[in-house]
N, C-alpha and C positions, 0 to 999 in steps of 0.2 A: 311539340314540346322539345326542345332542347335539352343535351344530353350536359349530366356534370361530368366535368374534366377536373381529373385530380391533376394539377400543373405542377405538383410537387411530386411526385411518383413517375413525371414523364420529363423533368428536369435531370440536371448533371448532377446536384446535391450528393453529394456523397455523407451518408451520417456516420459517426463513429461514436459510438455508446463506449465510454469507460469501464462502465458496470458490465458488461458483456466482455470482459478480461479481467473479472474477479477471480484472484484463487480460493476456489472451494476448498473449504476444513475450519477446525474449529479454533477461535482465538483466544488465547489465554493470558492473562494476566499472572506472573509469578511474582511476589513480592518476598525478597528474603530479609526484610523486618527481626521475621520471627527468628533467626537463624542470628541473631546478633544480641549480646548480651544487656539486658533491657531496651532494646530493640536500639541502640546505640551505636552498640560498641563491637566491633566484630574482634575478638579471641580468636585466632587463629584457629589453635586447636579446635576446638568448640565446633567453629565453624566449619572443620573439615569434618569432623565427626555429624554435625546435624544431615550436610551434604551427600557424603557417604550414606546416610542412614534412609534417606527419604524414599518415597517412591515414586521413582522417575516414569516408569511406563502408562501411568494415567496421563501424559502428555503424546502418546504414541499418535503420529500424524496432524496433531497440532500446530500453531503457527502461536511463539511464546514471547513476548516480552515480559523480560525483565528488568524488575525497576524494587526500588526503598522506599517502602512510603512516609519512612521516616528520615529528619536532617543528618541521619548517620554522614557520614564522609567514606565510601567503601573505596578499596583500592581497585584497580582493575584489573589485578589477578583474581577478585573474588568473582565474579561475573564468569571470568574467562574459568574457573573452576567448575562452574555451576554448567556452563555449556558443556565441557569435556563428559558430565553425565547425561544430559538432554540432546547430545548429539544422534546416539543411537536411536531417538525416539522420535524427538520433534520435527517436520519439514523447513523451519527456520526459525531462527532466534536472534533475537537482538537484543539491546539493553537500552530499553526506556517506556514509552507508554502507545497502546492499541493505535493511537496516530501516527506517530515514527512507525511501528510494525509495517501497518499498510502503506507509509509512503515508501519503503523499501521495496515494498514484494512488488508497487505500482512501477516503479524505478526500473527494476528488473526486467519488468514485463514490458515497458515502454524501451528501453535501453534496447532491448532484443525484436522489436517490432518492426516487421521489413516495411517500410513506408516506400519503396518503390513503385509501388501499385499506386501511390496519390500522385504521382508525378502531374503535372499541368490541372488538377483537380481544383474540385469547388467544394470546399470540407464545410461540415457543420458539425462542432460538438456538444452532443445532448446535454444538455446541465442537470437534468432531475436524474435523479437516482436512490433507488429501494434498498443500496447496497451499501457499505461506507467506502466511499471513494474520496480519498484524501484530497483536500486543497490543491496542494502541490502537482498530482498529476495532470490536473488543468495544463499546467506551466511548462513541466516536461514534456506533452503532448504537443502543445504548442508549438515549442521551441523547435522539437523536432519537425513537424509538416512541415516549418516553414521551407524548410530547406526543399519541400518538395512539389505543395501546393499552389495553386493560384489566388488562390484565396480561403479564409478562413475564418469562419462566426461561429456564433455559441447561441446554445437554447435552441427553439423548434423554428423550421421552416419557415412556420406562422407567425413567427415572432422572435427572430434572430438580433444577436447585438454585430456588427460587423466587428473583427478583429483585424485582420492582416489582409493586406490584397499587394501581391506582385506587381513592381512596374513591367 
């Protein structure tokens, strides 16, 4: 009988799972709606006093977008106010919805990613994923190997799309 040979585990393949550079913590949605006078109109005062008053530490090691869920028109000292108290608490904040959030922190995380090690490399990146791994970090991911890779597809082994190959 003949032995199986796993030819993908004894290959150069290199995988790089996105989801395997998730940051752990919990993600929150803040809408300050409520903070606006019939959820409209931000009053200054009003607005500094709701701000002032709430409680920021239920965000402690969070990861927070914020966004209106209503057509208000907010300025963008009001955001920039709302951080000045969620800074002590949250591990980052943005302003807009849980997709912009994560494509930040993916941003970050690929921005600071020594890709020296893929030099002359046969990349493959996983496509499925358990975790929410923004669109976009495909694209950053991408962008960057190329500079380093020999090449570079998507999805499994078994069933890869070719993307990029070096001349």
């Amino acid at each position: 009988m003949s032995q199986i040979v796993n030819k993908v585990a004894n290959s150069k393949l290199i995988s790089i799972n996105l989801e395997d550079y998730y940051s752990q913590g919990t993600r929150v949605q803040l809408d300050i709606s409520p903070w606006l006078y019939e959820g409209l109109i931000l009053k200054e005062a009003d607005f500094r006093v709701a701000v002032e008053n709430y409680n920021w530490e239920k965000y402690k090691d969070s990861f927070v977008a914020l966004h209106c869920a209503t057509d208000a028109i907010i300025p963008g000292w009001a955001y920039m106010l709302v951080i000045t108290k969620l800074q002590p608490y949250a591990i980052k904040t943005i302003q807009g919805n849980l997709e912009a959030l994560e494509t930040i922190l993916y941003t970050t995380i690929i921005n600071d990613l020594d890709c020296t090690r893929y030099q002359d490399s046969y990349i493959i990146i996983k496509g499925c994923s358990n975790k929410p791994v923004p669109p976009n970090a495909y694209l950053f991911l991408t962008e960057k190997l190329m500079k380093y890779a020999k090449s570079i597809m998507y999805g499994e082994a078994c069933s890869s799309v070719p993307l990029y190959k070096r001349n």
